[in-house]
ROTIPA-967120 format. One line per 5 residues: number of its first residue (from 1); their letters; for each residue x, y, z of C-alpha. Coordinates in pm, whole numbers. Example, Ala and Ser with C-alpha at 12.3 -4.5 7.8 and 13.67 -1.06 7.14 Angstrom:
<sites>
1	as	1230:-450:780 ~ 1367:-106:714
</sites>
This chain:
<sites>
1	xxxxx	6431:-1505:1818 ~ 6391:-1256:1526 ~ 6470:-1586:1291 ~ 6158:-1836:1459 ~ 5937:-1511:1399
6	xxxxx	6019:-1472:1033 ~ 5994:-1854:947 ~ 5631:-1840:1135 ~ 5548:-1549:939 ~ 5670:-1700:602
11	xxxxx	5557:-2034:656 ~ 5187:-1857:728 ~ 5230:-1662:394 ~ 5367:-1936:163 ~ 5020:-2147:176
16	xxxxx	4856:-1837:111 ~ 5053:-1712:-155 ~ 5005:-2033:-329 ~ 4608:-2082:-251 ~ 4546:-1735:-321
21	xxxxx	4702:-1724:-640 ~ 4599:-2061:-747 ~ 4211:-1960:-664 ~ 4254:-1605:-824 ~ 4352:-1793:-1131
26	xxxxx	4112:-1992:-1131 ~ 3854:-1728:-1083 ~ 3976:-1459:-1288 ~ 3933:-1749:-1612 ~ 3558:-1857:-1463
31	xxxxx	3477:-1484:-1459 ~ 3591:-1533:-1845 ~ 3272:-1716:-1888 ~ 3066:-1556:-1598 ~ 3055:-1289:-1840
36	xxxxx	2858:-1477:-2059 ~ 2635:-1669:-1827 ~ 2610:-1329:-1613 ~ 2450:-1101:-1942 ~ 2180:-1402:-2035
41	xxxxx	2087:-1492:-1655 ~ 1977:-1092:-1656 ~ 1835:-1119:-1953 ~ 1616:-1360:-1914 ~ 1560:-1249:-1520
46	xxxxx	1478:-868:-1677 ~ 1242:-1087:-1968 ~ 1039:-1238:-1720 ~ 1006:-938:-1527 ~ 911:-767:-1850
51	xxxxx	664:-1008:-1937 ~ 496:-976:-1649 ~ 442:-626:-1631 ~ 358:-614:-1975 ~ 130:-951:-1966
56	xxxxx	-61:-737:-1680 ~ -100:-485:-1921 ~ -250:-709:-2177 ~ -445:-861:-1908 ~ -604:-531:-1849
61	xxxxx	-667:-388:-2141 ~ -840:-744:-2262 ~ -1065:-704:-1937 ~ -1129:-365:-2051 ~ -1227:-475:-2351
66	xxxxx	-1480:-674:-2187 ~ -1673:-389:-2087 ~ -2062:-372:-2129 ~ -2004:-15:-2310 ~ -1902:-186:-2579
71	xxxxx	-2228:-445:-2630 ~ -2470:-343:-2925 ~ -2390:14:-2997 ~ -2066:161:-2893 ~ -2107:357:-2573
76	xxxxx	-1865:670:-2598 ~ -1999:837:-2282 ~ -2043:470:-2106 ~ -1676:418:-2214 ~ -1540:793:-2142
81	xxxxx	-1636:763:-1753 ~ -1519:374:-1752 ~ -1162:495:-1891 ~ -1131:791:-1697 ~ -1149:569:-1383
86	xxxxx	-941:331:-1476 ~ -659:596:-1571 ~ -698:707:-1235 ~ -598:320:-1113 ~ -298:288:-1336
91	xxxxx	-80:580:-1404 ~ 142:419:-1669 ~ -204:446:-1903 ~ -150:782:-2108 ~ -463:773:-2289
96	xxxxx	-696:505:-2337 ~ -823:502:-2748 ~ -1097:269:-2938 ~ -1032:315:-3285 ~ -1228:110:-3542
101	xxxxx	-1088:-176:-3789 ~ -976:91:-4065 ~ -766:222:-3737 ~ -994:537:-3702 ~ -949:636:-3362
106	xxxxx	-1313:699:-3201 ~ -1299:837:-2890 ~ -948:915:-2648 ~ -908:919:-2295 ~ -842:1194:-2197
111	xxxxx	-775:1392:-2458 ~ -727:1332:-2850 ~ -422:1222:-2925 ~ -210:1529:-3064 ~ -524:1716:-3019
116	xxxxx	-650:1542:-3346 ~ -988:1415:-3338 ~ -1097:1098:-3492 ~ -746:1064:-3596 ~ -525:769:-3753
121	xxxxx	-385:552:-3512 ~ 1:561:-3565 ~ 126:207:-3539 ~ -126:73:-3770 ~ 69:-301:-3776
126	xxxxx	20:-371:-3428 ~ -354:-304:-3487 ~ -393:-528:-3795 ~ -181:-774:-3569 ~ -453:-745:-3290
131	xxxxx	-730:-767:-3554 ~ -565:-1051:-3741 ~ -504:-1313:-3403 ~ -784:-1178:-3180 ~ -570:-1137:-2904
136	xxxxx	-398:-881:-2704 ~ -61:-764:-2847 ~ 201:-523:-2766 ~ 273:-266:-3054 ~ 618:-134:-3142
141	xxxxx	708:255:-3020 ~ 684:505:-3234 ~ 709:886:-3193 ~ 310:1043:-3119 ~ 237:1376:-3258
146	xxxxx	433:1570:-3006 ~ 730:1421:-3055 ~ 711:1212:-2738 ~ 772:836:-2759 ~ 555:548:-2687
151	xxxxx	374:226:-2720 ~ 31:50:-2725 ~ -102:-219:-2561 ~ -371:-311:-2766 ~ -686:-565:-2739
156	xxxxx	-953:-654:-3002 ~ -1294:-588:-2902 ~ -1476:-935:-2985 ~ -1887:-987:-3009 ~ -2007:-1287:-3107
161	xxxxx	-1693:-1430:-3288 ~ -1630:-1084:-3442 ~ -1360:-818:-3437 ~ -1596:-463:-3351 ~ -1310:-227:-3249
166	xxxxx	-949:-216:-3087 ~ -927:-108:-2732 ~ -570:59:-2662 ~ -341:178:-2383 ~ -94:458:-2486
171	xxxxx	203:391:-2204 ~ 515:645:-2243 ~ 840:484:-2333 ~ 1026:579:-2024 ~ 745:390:-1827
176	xxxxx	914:68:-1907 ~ 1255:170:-1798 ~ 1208:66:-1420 ~ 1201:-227:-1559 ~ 1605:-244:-1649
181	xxxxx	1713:-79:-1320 ~ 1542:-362:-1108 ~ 1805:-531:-1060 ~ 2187:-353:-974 ~ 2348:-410:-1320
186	xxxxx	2796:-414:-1300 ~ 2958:-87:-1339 ~ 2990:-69:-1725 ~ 2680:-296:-1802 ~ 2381:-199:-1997
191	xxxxx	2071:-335:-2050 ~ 1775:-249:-2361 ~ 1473:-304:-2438 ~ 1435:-383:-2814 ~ 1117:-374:-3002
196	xxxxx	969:-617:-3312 ~ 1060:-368:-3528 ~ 1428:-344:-3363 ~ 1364:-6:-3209 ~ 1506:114:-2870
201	xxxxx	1222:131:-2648 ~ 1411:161:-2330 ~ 1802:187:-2197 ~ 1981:135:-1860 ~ 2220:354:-2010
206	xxxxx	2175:720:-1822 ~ 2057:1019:-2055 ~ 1973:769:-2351 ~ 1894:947:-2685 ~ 1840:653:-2884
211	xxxxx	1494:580:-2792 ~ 1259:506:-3067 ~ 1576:482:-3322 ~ 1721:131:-3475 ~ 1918:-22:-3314
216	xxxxx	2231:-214:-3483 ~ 2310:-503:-3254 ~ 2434:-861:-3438 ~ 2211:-1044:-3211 ~ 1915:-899:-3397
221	xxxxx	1969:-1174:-3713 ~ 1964:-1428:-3466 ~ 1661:-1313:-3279 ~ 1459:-1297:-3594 ~ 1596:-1692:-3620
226	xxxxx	1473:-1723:-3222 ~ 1802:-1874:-3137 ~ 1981:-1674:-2837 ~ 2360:-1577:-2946 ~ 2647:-1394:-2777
231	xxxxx	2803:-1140:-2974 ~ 3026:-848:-3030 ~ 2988:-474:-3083 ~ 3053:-122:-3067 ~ 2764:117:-2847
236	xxxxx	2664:436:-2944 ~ 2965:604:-2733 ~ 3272:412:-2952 ~ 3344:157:-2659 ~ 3352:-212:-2734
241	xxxxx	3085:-453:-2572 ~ 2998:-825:-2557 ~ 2611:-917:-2526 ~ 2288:-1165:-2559 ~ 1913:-1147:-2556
246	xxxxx	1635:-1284:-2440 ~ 1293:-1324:-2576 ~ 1019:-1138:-2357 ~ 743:-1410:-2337 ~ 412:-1339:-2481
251	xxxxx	546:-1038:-2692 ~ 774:-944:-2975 ~ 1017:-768:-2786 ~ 1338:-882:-2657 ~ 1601:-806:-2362
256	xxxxx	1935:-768:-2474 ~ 2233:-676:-2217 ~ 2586:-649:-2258 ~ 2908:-617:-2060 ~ 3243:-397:-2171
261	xxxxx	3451:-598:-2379 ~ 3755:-530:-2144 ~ 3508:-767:-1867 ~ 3551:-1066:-2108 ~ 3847:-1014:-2211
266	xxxxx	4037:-837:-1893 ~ 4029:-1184:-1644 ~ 4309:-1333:-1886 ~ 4558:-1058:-1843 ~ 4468:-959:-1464
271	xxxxx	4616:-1324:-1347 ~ 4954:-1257:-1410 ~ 4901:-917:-1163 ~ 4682:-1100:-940 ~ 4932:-1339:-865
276	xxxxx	5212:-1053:-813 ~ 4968:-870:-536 ~ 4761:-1191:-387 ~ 5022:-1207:-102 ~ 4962:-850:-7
281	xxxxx	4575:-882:-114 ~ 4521:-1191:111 ~ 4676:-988:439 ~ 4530:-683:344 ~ 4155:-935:281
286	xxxxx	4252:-1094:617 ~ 4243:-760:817 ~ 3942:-637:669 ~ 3740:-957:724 ~ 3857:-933:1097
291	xxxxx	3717:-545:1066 ~ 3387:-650:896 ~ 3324:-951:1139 ~ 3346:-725:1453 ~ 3118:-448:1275
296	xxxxx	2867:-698:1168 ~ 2923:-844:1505 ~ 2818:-490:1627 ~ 2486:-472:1352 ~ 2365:-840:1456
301	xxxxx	2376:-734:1824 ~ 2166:-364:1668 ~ 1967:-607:1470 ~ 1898:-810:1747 ~ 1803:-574:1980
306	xxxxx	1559:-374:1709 ~ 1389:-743:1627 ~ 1325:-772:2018 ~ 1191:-470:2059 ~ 967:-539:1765
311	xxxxx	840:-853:1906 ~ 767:-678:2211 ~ 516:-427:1968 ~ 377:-707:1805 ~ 333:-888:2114
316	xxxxx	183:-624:2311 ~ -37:-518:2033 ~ -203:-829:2054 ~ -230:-820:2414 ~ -349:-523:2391
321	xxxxx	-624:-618:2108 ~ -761:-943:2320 ~ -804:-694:2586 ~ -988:-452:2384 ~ -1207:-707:2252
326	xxxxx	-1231:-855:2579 ~ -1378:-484:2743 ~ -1592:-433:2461 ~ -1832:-735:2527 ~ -1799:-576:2906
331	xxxxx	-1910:-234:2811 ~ -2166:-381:2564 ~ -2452:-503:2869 ~ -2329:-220:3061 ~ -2418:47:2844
336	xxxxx	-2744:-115:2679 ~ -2851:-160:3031 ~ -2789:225:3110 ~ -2996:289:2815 ~ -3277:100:2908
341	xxxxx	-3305:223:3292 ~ -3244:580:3154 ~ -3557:573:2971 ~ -3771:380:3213 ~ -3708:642:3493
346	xxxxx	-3944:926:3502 ~ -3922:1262:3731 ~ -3625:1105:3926 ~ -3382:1345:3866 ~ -3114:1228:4083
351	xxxxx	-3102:864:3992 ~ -3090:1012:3613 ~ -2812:1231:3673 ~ -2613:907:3856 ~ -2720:715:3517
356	xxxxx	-2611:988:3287 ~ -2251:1019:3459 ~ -2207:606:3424 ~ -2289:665:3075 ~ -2056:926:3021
361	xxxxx	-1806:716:3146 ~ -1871:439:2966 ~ -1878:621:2673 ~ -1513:730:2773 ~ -1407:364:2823
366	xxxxx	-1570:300:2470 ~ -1306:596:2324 ~ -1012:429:2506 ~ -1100:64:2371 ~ -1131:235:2029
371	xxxxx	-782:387:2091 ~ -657:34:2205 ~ -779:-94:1891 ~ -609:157:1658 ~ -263:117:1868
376	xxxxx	-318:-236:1774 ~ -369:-167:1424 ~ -700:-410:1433 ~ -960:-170:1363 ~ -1051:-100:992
381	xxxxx	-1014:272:918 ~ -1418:439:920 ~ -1318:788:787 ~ -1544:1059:815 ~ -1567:1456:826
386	xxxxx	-1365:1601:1111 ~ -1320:1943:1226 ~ -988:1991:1228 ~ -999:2301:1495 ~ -1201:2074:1725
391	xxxxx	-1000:1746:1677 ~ -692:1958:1812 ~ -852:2153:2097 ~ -978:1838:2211 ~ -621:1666:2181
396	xxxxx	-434:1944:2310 ~ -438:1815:2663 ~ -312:1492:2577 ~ -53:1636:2369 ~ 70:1835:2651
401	xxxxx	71:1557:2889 ~ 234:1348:2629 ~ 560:1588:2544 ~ 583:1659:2936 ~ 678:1969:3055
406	xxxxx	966:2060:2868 ~ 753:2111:2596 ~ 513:2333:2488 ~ 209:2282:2270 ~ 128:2564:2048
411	xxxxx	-167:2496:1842 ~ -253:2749:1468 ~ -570:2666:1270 ~ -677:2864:993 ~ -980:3040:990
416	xxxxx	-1258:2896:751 ~ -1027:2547:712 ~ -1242:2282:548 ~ -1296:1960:724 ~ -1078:1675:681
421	xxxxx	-1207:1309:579 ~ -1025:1078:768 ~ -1031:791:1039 ~ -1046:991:1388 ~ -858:771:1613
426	xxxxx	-636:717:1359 ~ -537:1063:1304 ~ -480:1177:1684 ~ -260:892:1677 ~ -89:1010:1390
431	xxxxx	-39:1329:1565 ~ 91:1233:1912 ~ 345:996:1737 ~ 449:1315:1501 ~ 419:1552:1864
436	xxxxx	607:1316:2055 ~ 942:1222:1745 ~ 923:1628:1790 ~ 961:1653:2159 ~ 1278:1383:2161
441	xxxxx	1422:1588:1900 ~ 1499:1846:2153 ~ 1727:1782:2425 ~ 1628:2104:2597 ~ 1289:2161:2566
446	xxxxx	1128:2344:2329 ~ 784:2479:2172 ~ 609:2195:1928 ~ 445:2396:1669 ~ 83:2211:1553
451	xxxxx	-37:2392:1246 ~ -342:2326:1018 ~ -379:2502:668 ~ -515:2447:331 ~ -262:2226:122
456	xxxxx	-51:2377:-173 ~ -29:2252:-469 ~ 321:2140:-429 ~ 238:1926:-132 ~ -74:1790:-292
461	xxxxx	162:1668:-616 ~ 114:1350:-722 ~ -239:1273:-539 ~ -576:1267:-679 ~ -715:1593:-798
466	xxxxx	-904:1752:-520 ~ -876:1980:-192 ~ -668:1887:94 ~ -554:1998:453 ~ -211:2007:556
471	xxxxx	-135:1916:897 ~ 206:2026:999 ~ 395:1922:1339 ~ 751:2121:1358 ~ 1000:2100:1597
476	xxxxx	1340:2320:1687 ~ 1539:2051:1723 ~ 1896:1906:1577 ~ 1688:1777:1238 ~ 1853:1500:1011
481	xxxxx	2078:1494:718 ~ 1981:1350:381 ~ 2102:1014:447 ~ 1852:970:771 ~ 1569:1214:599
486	xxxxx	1609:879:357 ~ 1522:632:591 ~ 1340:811:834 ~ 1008:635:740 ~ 1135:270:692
491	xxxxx	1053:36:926 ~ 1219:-22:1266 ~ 1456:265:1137 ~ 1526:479:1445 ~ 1818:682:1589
496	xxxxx	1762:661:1900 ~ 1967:424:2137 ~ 1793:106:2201 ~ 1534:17:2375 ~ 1412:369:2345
501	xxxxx	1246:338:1975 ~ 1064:86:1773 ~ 1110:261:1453 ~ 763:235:1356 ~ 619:569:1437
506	xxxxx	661:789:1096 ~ 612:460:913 ~ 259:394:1061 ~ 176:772:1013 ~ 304:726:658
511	xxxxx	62:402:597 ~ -219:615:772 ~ -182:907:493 ~ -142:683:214 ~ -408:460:330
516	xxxxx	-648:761:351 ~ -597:905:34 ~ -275:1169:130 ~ 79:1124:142 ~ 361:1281:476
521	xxxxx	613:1499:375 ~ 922:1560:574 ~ 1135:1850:558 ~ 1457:1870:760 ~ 1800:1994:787
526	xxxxx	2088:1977:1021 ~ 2054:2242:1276 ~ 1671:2380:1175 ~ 1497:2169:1321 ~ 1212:1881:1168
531	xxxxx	836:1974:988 ~ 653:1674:921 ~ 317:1695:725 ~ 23:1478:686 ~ -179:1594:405
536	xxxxx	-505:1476:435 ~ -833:1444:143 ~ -1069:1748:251 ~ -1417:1667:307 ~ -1677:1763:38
541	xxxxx	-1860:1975:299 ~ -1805:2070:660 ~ -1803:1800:952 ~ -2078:1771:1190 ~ -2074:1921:1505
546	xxxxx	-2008:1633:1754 ~ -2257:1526:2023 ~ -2255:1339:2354 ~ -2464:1038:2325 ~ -2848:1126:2426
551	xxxxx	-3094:941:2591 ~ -3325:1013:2369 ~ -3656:846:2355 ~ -3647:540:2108 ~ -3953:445:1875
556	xxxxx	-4131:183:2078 ~ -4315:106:1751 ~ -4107:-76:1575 ~ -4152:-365:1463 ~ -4002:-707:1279
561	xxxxx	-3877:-1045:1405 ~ -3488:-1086:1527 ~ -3284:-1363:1555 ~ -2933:-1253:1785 ~ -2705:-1509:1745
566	xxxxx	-2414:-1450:2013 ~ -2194:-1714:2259 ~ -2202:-1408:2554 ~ -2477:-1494:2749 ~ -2474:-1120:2912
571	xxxxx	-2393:-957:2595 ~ -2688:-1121:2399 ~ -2918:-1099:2673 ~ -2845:-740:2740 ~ -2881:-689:2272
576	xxxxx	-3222:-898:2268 ~ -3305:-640:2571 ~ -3247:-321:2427 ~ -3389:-475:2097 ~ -3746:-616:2309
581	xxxxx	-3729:-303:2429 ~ -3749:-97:2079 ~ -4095:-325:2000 ~ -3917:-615:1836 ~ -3990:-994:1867
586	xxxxx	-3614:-1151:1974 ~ -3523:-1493:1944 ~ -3191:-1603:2088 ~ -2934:-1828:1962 ~ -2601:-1902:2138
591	xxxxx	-2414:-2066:1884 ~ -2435:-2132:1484 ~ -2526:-2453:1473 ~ -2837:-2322:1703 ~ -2942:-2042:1466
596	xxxxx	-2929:-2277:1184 ~ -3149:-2550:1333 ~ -3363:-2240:1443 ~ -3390:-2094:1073 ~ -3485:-2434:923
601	xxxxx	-3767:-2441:1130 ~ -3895:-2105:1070 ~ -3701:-1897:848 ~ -3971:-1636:893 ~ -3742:-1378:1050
606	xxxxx	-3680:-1014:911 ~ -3317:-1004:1004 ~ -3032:-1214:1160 ~ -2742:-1017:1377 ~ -2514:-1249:1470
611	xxxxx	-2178:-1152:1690 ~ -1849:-1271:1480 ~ -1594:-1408:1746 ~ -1795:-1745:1817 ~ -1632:-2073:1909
616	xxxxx	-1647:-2364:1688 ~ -1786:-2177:1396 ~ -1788:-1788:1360 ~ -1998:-1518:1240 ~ -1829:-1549:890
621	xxxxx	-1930:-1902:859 ~ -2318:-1799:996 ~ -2353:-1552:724 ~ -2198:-1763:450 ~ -2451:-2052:517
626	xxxxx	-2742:-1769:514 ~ -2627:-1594:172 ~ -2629:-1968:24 ~ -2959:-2068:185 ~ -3143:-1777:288
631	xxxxx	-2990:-1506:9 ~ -3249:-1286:72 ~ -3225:-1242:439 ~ -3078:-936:601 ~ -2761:-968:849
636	xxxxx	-2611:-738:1043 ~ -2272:-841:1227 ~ -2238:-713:1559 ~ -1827:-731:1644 ~ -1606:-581:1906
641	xxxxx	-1250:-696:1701 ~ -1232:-531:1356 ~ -935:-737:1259 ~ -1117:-1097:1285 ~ -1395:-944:1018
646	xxxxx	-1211:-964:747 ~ -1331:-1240:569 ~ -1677:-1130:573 ~ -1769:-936:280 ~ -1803:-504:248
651	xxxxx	-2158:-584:161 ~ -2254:-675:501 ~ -2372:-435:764 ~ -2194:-385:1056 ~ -2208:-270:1411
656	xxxxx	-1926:-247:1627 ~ -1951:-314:1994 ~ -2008:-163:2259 ~ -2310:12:2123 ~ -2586:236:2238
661	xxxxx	-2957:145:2195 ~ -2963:430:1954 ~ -2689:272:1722 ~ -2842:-45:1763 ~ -3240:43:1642
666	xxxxx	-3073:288:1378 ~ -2897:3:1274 ~ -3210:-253:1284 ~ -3425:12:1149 ~ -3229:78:829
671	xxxxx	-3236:-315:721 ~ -3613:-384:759 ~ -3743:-14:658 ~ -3831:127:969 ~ -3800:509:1051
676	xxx	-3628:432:1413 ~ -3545:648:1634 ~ -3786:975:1662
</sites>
């Protein structure tokens, strides 16, 4: 019996002794010449990738270049502000410098460079170069006055067929180094970036001191030739190396990358080995395949599971948005019509109270569609000043409903906090996501600690300069190690088991803060517990006290001629209502094609509000007919689904539905100079 069993077991290893070492063989001499195709695919995959950051940098600077401050008279001040902004839009720009054609440098952004004014520019062949072809160019690095290394991008300045000045972006050295991690290089590789003048302007290699120095490479003859080679040498640390280049397009620079000799070399002697251990390999392969197919077996099954669930969001979200839009063309008529009866009933005290408590209510039902909206993620953020104190107080009851009653809410504002500007909805959303990851964090209850302070400088790091709040949400809880503080805020990363998290919570609440001008921090640690905190863009004064819709008498004097474009026959009759109401002439259209026959007839109208979601042809296509025809005309676009808007223009006014009579004159009023409401 023992025999059979051996012959099986030999039989099954013979093949694969003989396959295995026969394609190990093979292999080990095609990684021979992987090597070289291996170092020029990545060079010419880190070349392109190098020419197009750097050809964006051209690009930009040449637009710059374009710039009205420097028609007739060179505009320092003009240019100052211009530069200053633009700095603000691309970090990599150290200081943006006109110098003249003697390479005088007039004016640095934003501050002289060394703290010389009217200085020498220091790579004065790029600038001839730039001056010479008329065209953007990138310059070679050189060391600046401090000692620190870097480059310019620089542009001519061209009026009427003439060189004026030379626009230039300073960019640090070390800015161009993301570049050569991009892609995973082999253990052992290296990758450089190599100026015209056969500097080092950036290494792969970690703690590189040869930046701005020579380098001494062989492939340097033939790159002056323009012929790619593959040659030998010795690096900086004694070790022997095989490399290439590549040319970065539209520049002088190059890529070069190189392997360890022993990589080219090594494949040759390993086969011998290989074909020693491929018996033993090809078991030991065997078993581990049969490991990794059950545990990706296991991920596909996670993966599976976390793609349903998202599917589920995405579907439900839209659900959820058709409803929205759905109830806010419902509340619309409801609410104008409240309006209107409110203010044609006189000394009936009753009947106004009944009115005032449906409008309350629909009011409420306007919040919740908002907040349907936002869970949605189809309504545009509208930031504004919000009390901070207020906003919380007023969510505190939801919070506490939200965590359940293992949970405690415990709310600390500082005194004299300054407002925040953000999107409201937005925001408390942002919180109850934070209150409720901090209420699953603890198994047995705890106290979720809501905090509100002026932000330190060290949480502020990195943002624009300014004031900003700090919103904190701790917990007591188990907290994460590094590896999940990592991934906490990727997308459809969760620990929790599934069907019991999306993943998306921290990541929306980290879109929402970088989205309105902040950035979340999370701070965690096995066994203390979770702080996450939204810092948030303060507002430039304090936030308005909110107030309840009014019934306030509206300016019956008004007047102007309307044309309401909307398919909702209740909707538009209930708008032209509240708007015949005001003192205005309405005229009603219930489709595009009817407002355009309407407006060739008589175009005499002082503005058109037209609702977007129309079928056959939309609000977009309404006002891009009337900005081609009728450029002049005023439109306001009345919409109750913020995501279908997006292909009309920031220039045009907007009102979102439902709306109160109020909002709607305002609205009017502002476009055809009335003073509206009293």
């Amino acid at each position: 019996m023992r025999r059979p069993i051996i012959l099986i077991i030999t039989a099954g290893l013979l093949p694969i002794i003989a396959l295995g070492g026969a394609f190990g063989f093979a292999t080990l001499r095609a990684e021979h010449g992987a090597v070289r195709t291996g170092t020029g695919a990545m060079a010419r995959f880190s070349a392109a990738l190098a020419a197009t950051k750097l050809g964006d940098g051209m690009r930009s600077v040449d637009m710059v270049a374009q710039s009205p401050a420097f028609d007739g008279r060179f505009d320092a001040e003009r240019f100052r502000i211009l530069a200053q902004r633009l700095r603000r839009g691309d970090s990599a720009w150290q200081t943006l410098s006109v110098a003249d054609l003697s390479g005088r440098r007039l004016v640095d952004i934003p501050e002289p460079v060394g703290g010389i004014l009217k200085g020498q520019v220091i790579d004065r062949q790029s600038l001839d170069e730039a001056v010479a072809t008329g065209r953007p160019i990138v310059g070679n690095v050189v060391a600046g006055p401090r000692g620190r290394y870097a480059f310019a991008v620089r542009a001519p300045v061209i009026r009427n067929g003439r060189v004026l000045y030379v626009l230039s972006a300073v960019i640090p050295a070390e800015a161009v180094r993301p570049l050569l991690l991009y892609q995973q290089l082999p253990a052992g590789w290296r990758a450089a970036i190599v100026d015209r003048a056969g500097n080092l302007v950036a290494s792969s290699a970690p703690n590189s001191t040869g930046i701005g120095k020579r380098v001494s490479l062989p492939g340097l003859s033939s790159r002056r030739e323009g012929r790619p080679a593959f040659y030998n040498f010795v690096r900086r640390d004694g070790t022997s190396a095989v490399g290439t280049w590549a040319a970065i397009p539209g520049t002088s620079w190059s890529i070069h990358v190189s392997a360890p000799a022993s990589a080219y070399a090594g494949p040759a002697q390993q086969a011998l080995a290989l074909l020693v251990a491929v018996a033993i390999a090809s078991v030991l392969l065997l078993l581990a395949l049969v490991r990794l197919l059950l545990s990706e077996l296991r991920q596909g099954r996670a993966r599976e599971l976390a793609e349903v669930q998202g599917q589920r969001l995405e579907a439900l979200g839209r659900i959820t948005g058709g409803v929205a839009h759905d109830f806010n063309n419902l509340l619309t008529p409801i609410i104008g019509g409240l309006d209107i009866v409110r203010r044609r009933i006189v000394g009936d005290e009753k009947a106004a109270a009944y009115i005032d408590a449906g409008l309350a209510s629909a009011e409420r039902a306007r919040g919740l569609v908002a907040r349907l909206l936002s869970f949605a993620r189809q309504q545009t953020l509208s930031p504004s000043d919000l009390n901070v104190n207020m906003l919380l107080n007023e969510l505190k009851d939801l919070l506490q409903t939200s965590v359940g009653r293992t949970c405690t809410i415990a709310i600390s504002v500082d005194d004299d906090l300054p407002s925040v500007h953000a999107d409201r909805p937005q925001l408390e959303l942002a919180i109850l996501n934070l209150a409720i990851n901090a209420r699953d964090a603890m198994d047995a209850g705890g106290t979720v600690r809501i905090t509100a302070e002026p932000a330190t400088d060290e949480l502020a790091a990195g943002l624009t300069k300014g004031s900003y709040v700090a919103i904190s949400v701790a917990d007591s809880g188990a907290g994460m190690d590094e590896a999940t503080l990592r991934q906490a805020t990727d997308p459809f990363f969760t620990t929790k088991p599934p069907g019991q998290g999306t993943g998306l919570g921290l990541s929306m609440v980290q879109g929402f803060a970088a989205q309105s001008g902040g950035v979340l921090h999370i701070r965690s640690a096995p066994g203390q517990g979770t702080v996450a905190t939204i810092v948030l863009p303060a507002a430039a004064g304090q936030a308005d006290p909110i107030h309840s819709s009014s019934t306030a008498a509206v300016r019956e004097k008004n007047s102007g001629k309307i044309l309401l474009v909307d398919d909702e026959m209740l909707v538009r009759q209930s708008t032209a209502g509240m708007l015949r109401e005001a003192g205005y002439q309405v005229v009603e259209a219930d489709s595009v094609g009817a407002a355009l026959a309407i407006l060739a007839d008589d175009p005499a109208f002082d503005v058109v509000a037209t609702d977007y979601a129309m079928p056959g042809q939309t609000g977009a296509e309404l006002i891009a007919a009337l900005q081609t025809r009728w450029p002049a005309l005023p439109v306001l676009m009345i919409t109750g689904y913020a995501e279908g808007a997006k292909d009309v223009g920031p220039e045009v006014a907007r009102l979102s539905k439902p709306f109160r009579l109020e909002e709607l004159i305002d609205a009017i009023s502002a476009m055809i100079g009335n003073s509206g409401p009293d």
